[in-house]
C-alpha positions as CSV (number, residue, x, y, z in Angstrom):
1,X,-33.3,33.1,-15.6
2,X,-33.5,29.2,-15.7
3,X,-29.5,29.3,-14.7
4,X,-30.7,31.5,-11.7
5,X,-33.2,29.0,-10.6
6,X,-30.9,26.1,-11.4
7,X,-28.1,27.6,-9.2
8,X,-30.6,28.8,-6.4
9,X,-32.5,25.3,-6.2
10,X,-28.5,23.9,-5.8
11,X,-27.7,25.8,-3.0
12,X,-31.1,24.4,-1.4
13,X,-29.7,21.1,-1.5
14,X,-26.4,21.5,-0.4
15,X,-27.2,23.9,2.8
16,X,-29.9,20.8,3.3
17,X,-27.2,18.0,3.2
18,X,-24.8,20.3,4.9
19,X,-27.5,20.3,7.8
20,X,-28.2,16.7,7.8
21,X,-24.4,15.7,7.7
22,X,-23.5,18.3,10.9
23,X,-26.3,17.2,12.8
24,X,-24.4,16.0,16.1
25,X,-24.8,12.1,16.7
26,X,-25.4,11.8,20.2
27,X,-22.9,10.4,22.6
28,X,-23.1,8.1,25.8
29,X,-21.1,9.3,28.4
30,X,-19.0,6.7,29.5
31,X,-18.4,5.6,33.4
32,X,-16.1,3.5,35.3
33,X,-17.4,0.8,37.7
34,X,-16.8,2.0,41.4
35,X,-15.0,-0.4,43.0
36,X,-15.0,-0.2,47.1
37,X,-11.7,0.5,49.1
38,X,-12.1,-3.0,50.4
39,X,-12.3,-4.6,46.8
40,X,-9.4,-2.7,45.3
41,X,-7.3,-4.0,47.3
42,X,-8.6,-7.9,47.9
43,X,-10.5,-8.7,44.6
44,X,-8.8,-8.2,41.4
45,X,-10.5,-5.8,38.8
46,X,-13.8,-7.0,36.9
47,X,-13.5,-7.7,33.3
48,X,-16.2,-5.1,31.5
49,X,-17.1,-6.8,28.1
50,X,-15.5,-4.0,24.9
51,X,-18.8,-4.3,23.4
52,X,-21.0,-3.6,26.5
53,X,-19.0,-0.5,28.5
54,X,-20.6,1.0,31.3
55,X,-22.1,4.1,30.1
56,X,-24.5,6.9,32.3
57,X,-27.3,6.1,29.3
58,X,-27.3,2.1,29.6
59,X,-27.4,2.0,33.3
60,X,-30.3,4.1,33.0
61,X,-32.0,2.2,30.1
62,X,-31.3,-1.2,32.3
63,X,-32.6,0.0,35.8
64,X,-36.3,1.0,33.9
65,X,-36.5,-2.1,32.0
66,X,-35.2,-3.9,35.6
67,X,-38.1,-2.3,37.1
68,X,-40.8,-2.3,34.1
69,X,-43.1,-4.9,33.8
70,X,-43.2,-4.5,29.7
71,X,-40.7,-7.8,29.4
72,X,-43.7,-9.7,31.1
73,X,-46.6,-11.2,28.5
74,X,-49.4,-9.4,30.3
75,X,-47.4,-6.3,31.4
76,X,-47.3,-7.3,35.3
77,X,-44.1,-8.8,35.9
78,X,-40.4,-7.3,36.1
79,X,-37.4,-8.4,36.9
80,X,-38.0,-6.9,40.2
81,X,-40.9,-8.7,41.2
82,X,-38.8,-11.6,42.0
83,X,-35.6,-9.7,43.2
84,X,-36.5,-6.8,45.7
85,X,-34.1,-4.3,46.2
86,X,-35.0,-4.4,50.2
87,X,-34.5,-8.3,50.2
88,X,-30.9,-8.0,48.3
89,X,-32.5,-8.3,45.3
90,X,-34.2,-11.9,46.0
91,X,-37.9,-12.4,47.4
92,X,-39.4,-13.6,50.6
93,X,-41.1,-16.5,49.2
94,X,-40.0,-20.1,48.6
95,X,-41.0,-20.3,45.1
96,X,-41.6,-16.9,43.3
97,X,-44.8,-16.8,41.1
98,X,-44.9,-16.3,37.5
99,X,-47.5,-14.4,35.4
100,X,-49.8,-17.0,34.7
101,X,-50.1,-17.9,38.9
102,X,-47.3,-21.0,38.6
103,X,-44.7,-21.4,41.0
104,X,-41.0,-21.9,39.9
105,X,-39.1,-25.0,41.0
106,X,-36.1,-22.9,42.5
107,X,-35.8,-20.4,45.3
108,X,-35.0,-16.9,43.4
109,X,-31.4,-16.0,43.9
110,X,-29.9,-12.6,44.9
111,X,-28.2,-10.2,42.8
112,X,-25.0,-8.8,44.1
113,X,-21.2,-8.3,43.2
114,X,-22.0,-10.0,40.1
115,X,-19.6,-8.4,38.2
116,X,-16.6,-10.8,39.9
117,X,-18.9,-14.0,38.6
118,X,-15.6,-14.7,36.6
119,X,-16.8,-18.0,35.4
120,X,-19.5,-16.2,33.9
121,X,-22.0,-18.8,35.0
122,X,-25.4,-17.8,36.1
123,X,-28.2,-19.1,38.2
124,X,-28.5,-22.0,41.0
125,X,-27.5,-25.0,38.4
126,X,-25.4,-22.2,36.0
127,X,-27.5,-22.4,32.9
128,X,-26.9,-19.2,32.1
129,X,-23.5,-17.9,30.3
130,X,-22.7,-14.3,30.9
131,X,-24.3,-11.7,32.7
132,X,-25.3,-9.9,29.0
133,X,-27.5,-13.1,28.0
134,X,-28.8,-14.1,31.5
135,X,-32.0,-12.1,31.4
136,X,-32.8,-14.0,27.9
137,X,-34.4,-17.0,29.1
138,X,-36.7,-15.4,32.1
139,X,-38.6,-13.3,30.0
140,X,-40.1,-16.6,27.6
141,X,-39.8,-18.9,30.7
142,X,-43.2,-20.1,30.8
143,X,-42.8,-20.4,35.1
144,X,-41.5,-16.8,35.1
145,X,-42.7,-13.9,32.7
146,X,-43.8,-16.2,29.5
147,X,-43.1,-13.8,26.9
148,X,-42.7,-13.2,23.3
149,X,-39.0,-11.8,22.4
150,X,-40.5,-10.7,19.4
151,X,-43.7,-9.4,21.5
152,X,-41.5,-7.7,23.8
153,X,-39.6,-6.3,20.9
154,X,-42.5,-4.3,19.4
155,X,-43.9,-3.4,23.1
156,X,-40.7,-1.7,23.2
157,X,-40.5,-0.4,19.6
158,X,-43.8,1.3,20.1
159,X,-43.3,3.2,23.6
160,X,-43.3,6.5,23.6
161,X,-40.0,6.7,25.5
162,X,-37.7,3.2,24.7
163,X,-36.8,4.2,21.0
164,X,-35.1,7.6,22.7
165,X,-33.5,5.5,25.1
166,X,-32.0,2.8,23.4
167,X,-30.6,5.3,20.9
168,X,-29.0,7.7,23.1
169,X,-27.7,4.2,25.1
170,X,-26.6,2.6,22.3
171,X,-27.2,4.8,18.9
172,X,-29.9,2.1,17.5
173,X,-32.6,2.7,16.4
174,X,-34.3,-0.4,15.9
175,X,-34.5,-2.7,19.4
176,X,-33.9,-6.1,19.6
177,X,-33.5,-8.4,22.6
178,X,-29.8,-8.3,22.5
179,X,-29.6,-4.5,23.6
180,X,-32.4,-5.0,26.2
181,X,-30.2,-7.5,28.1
182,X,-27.1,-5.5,27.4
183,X,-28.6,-2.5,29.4
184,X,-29.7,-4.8,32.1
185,X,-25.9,-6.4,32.5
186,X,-25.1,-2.6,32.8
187,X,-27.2,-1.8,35.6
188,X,-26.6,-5.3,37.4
189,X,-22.6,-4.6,37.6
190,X,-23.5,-1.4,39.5
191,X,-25.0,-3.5,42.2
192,X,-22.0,-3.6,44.4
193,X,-22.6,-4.7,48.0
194,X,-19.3,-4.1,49.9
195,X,-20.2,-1.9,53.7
196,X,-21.2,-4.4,56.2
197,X,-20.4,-4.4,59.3
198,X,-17.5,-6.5,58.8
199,X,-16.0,-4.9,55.5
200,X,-16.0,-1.5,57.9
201,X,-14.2,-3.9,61.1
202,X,-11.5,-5.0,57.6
203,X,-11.2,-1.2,57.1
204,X,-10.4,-0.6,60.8
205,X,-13.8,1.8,61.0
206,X,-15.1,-0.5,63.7
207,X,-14.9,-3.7,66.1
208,X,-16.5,-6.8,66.7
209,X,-18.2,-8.2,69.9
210,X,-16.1,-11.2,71.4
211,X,-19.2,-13.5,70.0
212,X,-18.5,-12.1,66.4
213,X,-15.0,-12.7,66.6
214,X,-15.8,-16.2,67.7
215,X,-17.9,-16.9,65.3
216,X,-15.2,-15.8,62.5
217,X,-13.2,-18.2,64.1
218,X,-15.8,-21.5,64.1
219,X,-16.3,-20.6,60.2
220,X,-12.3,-20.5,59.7
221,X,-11.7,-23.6,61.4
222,X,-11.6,-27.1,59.6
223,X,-11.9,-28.6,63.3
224,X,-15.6,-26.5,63.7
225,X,-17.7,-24.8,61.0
226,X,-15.0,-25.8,58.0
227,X,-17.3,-23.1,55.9
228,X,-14.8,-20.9,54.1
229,X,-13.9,-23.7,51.4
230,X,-17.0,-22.6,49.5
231,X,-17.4,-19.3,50.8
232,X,-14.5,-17.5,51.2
233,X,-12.6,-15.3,53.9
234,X,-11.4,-12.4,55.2
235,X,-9.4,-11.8,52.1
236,X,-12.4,-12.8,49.5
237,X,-14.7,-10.2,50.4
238,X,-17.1,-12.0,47.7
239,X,-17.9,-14.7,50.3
240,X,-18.6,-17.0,47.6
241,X,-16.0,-19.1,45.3
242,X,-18.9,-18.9,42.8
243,X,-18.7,-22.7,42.1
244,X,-20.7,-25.7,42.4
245,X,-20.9,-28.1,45.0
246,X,-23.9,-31.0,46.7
247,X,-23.6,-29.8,50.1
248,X,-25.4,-32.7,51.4
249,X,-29.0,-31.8,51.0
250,X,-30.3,-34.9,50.1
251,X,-29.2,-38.5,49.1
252,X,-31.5,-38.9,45.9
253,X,-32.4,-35.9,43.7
254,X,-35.8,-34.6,42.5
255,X,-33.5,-31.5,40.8
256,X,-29.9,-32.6,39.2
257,X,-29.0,-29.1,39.6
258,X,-25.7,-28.6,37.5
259,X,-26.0,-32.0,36.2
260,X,-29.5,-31.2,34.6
261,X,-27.0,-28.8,32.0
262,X,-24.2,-30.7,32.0
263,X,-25.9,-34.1,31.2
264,X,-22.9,-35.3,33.5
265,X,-24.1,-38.0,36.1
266,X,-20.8,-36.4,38.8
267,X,-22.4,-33.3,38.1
268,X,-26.2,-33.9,40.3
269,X,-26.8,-32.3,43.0
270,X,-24.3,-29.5,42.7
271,X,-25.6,-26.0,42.6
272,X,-23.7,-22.9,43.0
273,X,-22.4,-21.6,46.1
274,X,-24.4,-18.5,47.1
275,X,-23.0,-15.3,48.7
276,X,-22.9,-15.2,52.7
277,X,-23.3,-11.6,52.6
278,X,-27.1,-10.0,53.2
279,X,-28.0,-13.5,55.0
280,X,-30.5,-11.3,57.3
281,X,-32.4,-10.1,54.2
282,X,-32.7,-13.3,52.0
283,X,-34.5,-15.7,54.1
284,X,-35.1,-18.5,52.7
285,X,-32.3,-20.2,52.2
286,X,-30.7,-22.9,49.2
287,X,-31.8,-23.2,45.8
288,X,-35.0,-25.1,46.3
289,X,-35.8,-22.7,49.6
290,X,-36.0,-25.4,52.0
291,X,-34.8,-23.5,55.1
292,X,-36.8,-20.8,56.5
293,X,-34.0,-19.8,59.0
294,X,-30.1,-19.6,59.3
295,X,-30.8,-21.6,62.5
296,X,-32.0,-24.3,60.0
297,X,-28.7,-23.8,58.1
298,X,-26.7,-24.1,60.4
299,X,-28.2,-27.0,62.1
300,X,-28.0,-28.6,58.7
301,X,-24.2,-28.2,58.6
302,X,-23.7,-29.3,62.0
303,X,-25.6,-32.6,62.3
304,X,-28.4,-33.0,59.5
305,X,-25.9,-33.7,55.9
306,X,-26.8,-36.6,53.6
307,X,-24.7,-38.5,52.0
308,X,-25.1,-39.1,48.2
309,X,-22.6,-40.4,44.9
310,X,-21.9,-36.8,44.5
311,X,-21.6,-35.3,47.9
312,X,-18.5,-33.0,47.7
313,X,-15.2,-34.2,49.2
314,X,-15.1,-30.7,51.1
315,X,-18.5,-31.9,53.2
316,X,-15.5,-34.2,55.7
317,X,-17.7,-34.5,58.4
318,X,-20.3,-36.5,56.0
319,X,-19.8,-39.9,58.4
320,X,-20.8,-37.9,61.6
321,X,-23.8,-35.7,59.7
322,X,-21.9,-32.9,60.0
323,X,-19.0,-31.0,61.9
324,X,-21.5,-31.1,65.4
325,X,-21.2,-27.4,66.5
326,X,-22.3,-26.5,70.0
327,X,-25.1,-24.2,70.9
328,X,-22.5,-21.8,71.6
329,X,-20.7,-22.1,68.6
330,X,-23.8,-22.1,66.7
331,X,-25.0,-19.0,68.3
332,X,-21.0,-17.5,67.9
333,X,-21.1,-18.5,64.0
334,X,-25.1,-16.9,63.3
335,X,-23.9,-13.4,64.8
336,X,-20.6,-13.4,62.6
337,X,-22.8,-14.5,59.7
338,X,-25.1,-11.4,60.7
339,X,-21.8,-9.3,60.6
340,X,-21.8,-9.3,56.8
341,X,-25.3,-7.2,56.3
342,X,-25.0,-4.5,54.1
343,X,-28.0,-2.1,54.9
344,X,-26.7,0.8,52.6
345,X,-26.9,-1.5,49.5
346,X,-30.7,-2.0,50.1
347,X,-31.5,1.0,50.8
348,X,-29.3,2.4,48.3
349,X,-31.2,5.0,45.9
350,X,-29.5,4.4,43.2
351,X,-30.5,0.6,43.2
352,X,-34.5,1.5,43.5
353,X,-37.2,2.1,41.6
């Protein structure tokens, strides 16, 4: 009898472990980035970190903590609250607002094509290395969210829904602030801006106006705009060379932009080059959000640069305050500029809340 029960009580166990050790581990479905016609064949392939692939889970997981104001210290901020999907994923305002009511010191910058940022440098004055760590310092910033990591952690821990999440995305099953910013890189490549109006006239699906065409031509010329040093052309469709330069904003600096991480003196006054595309939607303009219109831009480039130790050898025109456009021209160069709106990337689903 007690060999009975010994042999019965075995066969307990074993069917038990048998159970625990089939029990299917759960498996993110992995996903390749999709790349535009119009990238694959100007751009060369992003790089997509071996330890962060793009998987269905993660991009999920990173859009709802993108949207969810539980990074913040009071539970009112997100990530979108200073980059609207309708305004390219930037704000309207000079300065955004942080949760305790302070203003930031730089205009908040857009969030596109981010996955070609091969320099892997974030932010105006690129204090930021790699898109996986870039969301680390907002969230304790005391201008921006002014959070806990350690808060935000257990906020997490504690939902009813993020421990599912972060194990089906990344089969943990304790959170830490490392995997919160890996699902946010995730959803961040995804945001691919790539169908203006002038990626469809570079895919033959449409034409310009003769002032468009123009325009192109006063941004390509050294003799007139001289703009696509630092942003590109026709065949860099990122409209960006995602470097830094002092384009003549000021001659002495209240923010030493790249210099302020560097610590090198050459380095003041240089911030990165932002995108051209999605102009119409990002209003204002440069990193400290001086310019309230691309009129203002523009006018700035033509007849309003500043002269400084650092100002970059690409500004030529420095001697005359600027290359001197003509109405026309300036008129001719705003409607190309306006040419590279993407309205199905804001109002892209997939990018919203």
């Amino acid at each position: 009898m007690k060999s009975y029960h010994y042999i019965f009580l075995l066969f307990l166990l074993v069917s038990c472990g048998s159970e625990e050790n089939n029990e299917e581990e759960y498996t993110p479905k992995y996903v390749d980035l999709e790349i535009p016609t119009l990238f694959q064949e100007k751009l060369i392939a992003p790089l997509i970190p071996a330890d962060n692939p793009l998987t269905e889970e993660g991009i999920s997981l990173g859009k709802k903590l993108f949207f969810d104001p539980i990074l913040s210290q009071d539970n009112s901020m997100s990530c979108s609250s200073c980059h609207h999907p309708e305004n390219s994923f930037t704000d309207t305002t000079k300065f955004s607002e942080g949760v305790d009511g302070n203003l930031g010191i730089r205009n908040s910058m857009p969030l596109f094509n981010l996955a070609w940022n091969f320099d892997e440098r974030f932010a105006w004055d690129g204090k930021e290395f790699g898109l996986e760590t870039q969301a680390l310092e907002p969230v304790t910033n005391a201008l921006e969210m002014h959070s806990d990591w350690t808060d935000v952690v257990n906020k997490l821990q504690e939902h009813a829904e993020y421990p599912t999440l972060f194990k089906q995305a990344f089969g943990i099953t304790t959170i830490n602030s490392t995997y919160v910013t890996k699902a946010i890189a995730q959803f961040e490549r995804t945001l691919i801006s790539a169908n203006s109006k002038f990626d469809q006239y570079l895919l033959g699906q449409t034409v310009l106006y003769e002032n468009e065409l123009n325009g192109l031509t006063v941004f390509l010329s050294e003799e007139k705009g001289d703009c696509f040093h630092c942003h590109g052309n026709e065949n860099e469709p990122l409209w960006t060379d995602n470097d830094f330069h002092n384009n003549g904003l000021d001659t002495n600096f209240t923010d030493l932009g790249l210099g302020s991480v560097t610590g090198d003196p050459n380095d003041n006054g240089k911030f990165k080059s932002p995108s051209l595309r999605n102009l119409v939607f990002t209003a204002p303009y440069m990193h400290d959000g001086r310019f309230e219109t691309l009129d203002e831009v523009i006018d700035h480039y033509s007849e309003g640069l500043q002269r400084s130790a650092t100002i970059d050898p690409l500004m030529k025109q420095i001697d005359q305050g600027g290359v001197n456009l003509s109405q026309t021209d300036k008129a001719d160069l705003k409607a190309f500029l306006l040419t590279l709106s993407d309205y199905e990337f804001i109002n892209n689903t997939n990018f919203q809340e």
